[in-house]
C-alpha positions in Angstrom: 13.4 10.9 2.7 10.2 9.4 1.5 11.9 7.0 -0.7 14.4 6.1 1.7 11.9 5.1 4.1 9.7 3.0 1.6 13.4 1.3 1.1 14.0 0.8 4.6 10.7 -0.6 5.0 10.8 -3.5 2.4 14.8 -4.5 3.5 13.1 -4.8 7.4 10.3 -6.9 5.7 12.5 -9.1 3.6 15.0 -9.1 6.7 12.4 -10.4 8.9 11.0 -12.9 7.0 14.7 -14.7 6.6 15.2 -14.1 10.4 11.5 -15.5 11.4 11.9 -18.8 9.2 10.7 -21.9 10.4 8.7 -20.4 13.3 5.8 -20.2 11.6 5.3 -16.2 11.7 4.5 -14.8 8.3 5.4 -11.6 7.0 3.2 -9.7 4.5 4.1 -6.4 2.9 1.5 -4.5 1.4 1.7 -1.9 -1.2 -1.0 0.2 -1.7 -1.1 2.5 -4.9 -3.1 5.5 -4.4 -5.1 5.8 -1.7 -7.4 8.6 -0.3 -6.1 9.3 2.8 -5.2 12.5 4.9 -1.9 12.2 3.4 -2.5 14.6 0.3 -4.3 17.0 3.0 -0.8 17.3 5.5 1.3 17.5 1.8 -0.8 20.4 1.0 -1.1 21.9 4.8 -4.8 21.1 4.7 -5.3 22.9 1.5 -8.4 20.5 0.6 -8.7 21.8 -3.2 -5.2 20.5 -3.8 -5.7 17.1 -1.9 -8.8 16.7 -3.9 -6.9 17.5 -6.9 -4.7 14.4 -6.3 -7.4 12.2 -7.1 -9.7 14.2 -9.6 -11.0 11.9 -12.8 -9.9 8.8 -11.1 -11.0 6.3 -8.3 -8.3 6.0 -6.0 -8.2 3.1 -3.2 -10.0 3.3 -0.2 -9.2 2.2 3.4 -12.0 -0.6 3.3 -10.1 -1.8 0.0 -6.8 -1.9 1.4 -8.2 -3.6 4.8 -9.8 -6.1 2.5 -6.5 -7.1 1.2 -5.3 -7.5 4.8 -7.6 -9.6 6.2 -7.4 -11.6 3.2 -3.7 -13.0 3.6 -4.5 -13.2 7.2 -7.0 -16.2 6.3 -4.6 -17.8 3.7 -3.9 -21.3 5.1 -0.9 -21.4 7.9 1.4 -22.9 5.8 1.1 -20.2 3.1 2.6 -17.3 3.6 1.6 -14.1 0.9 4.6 -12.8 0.7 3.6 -9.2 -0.9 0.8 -7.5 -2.4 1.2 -4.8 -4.7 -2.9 -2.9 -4.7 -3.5 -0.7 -7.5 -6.8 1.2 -8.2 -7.8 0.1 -11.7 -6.9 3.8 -13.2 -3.3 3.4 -12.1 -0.8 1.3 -13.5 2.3 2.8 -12.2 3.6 5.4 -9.2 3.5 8.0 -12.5 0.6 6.4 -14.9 -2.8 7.6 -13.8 -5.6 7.4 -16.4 -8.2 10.3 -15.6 -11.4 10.7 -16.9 
């Protein structure tokens, strides 16, 4: 279901950005790599140990880092539109290649 979702997600984007041309709205989809989030705690039922474990000998992304990138395309100039942004912690260079320390 995850994947299906992250799939249904980017067609709506692309979808929307066709449908919304030439009326100046932009559409931005941002990808975050790993993040810490509560997401590892609900995965784990709020086994913090294991969340934790997620990120151990690594720096994963932070809100504040993913916000950053948000607010950034916001103040790109109006007629530039950033259409994606794919934010990876330095330690991670795929969804399955994570150096740790």
């Amino acid at each position: 279901v995850y994947n299906a979702t992250k799939f249904a997600v980017r067609a709506l984007t692309e979808a929307m950005r066709i449908d919304l041309l030439g009326t100046g709205v932009r559409v931005t989809s941002i990808d975050p790599g790993m993040a810490e989030t509560e997401f590892s705690s609900v995965r784990f039922k709020g086994d913090e140990t294991r969340a934790k474990g997620v990120y151990a000998g690594m720096q994963p992304l932070s809100a504040d880092d993913i916000a950053e990138a948000i607010l950034w395309s916001l103040d790109r100039p109006a007629h530039v539109n950033v259409q994606e942004i794919l934010l990876m912690p330095t330690d991670q260079a795929s969804a399955r290649d994570v150096f740790r320390k």
